[in-house]
C-alpha positions, 0 to 999 in steps of 0.5 A: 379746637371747636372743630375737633371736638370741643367738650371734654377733650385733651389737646396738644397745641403745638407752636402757641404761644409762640409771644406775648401777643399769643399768650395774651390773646389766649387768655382773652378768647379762653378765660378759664373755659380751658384748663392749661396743664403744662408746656412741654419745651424742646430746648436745643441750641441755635447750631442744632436747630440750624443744622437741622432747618438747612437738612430739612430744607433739601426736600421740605420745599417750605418757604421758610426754610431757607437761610436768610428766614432761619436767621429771623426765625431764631431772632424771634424765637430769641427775642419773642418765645424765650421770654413766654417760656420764662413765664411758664417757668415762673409759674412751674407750667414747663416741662424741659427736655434736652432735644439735641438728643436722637429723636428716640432719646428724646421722646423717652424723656417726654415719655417720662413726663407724660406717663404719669398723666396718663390714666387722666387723659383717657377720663373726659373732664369737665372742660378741655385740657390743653398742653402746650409745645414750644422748642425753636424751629427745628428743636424737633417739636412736631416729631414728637407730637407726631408720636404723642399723639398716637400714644397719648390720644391727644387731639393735636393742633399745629399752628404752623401746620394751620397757617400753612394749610390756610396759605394754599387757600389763596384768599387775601389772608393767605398772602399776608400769612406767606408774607409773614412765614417767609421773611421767618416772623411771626403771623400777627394775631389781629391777622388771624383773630377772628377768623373761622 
């Protein structure tokens, strides 16, 4: 976030928290220096999101797409992201939207719950706005980010997409990193804390 731009922006971080280990890191690091203004989730089902993983598996070449770690990604999505989901929900911090629909349904109802923010987001604020995307692996999320980062100007930030990038560098971290991606869990945060 420093590096894209830290004073008075609006950003979509999409992939986080993907836990309770996320959620509580966050709020270490960031107190009240952010101001969260919602979570907008894909929810789908596991059929779905399977069906979609194993399509996108024929030309991804992404370790993690693969069968036997799809498997593990939806039981840590199951047992790890569902319940930071309720959290949000209990706090009326989530913004749901059906995403076993076509892409361009979809993102006419995400759409829907961004417009209204609209005109705000093109107003600098006194500290950074954050939404966060949750939705299980192949709900679809980072489509949509794609678009709402163009309509919206939202600086986006993909967690995945990060700790991809950093598995290429071929530092000690980024084999511990593709260790954890490709058995389909989640990066530890100790492992990536205090990194810059």
């Amino acid at each position: 976030m420093k590096k894209a731009g830290w004073e008075k922006s609006h950003y979509l971080v999409d992939g986080f928290p993907r836990n309770q280990e996320n959620l509580d890191a966050w709020k270490q690091i960031f107190k009240e220096s952010v101001d969260v203004k919602f979570t907008l989730y894909y929810d789908c089902s596991l059929e779905t999101m399977e069906k979609r993983l194993l399509e996108r598996a024929k030309t991804s070449g992404r370790s993690d797409d693969n069968p036997e770690a799809i498997k593990k990604r939806f039981t840590t999505y199951q047992e790890e992201t569902k319940p930071v989901v309720e959290h949000f929900e209990k706090q009326n911090l989530i913004r749901k939207i059906n995403a076993e629909r076509d892409v361009s349904e979809v993102y006419a109802d995400t759409q829907k719950v961004l417009d209204p923010i609209k005109s705000s987001l093109k107003a600098p604020e006194e500290k950074p706005n954050v939404f966060f995307v949750l939705g299980g692996p192949g709900s679809g999320k980072g489509t949509q980010c794609e678009r709402i980062i163009v309509d919206f100007g939202l600086k986006h930030l993909s967690v995945g997409d990060l700790l991809r990038a950093e598995t290429n560098s071929g530092s000690d971290l980024a084999k511990e990193i593709a260790g954890y991606m490709s058995q389909g869990q989640l990066v530890p945060v100790n492992s990536i804390l205090l990194q810059e």
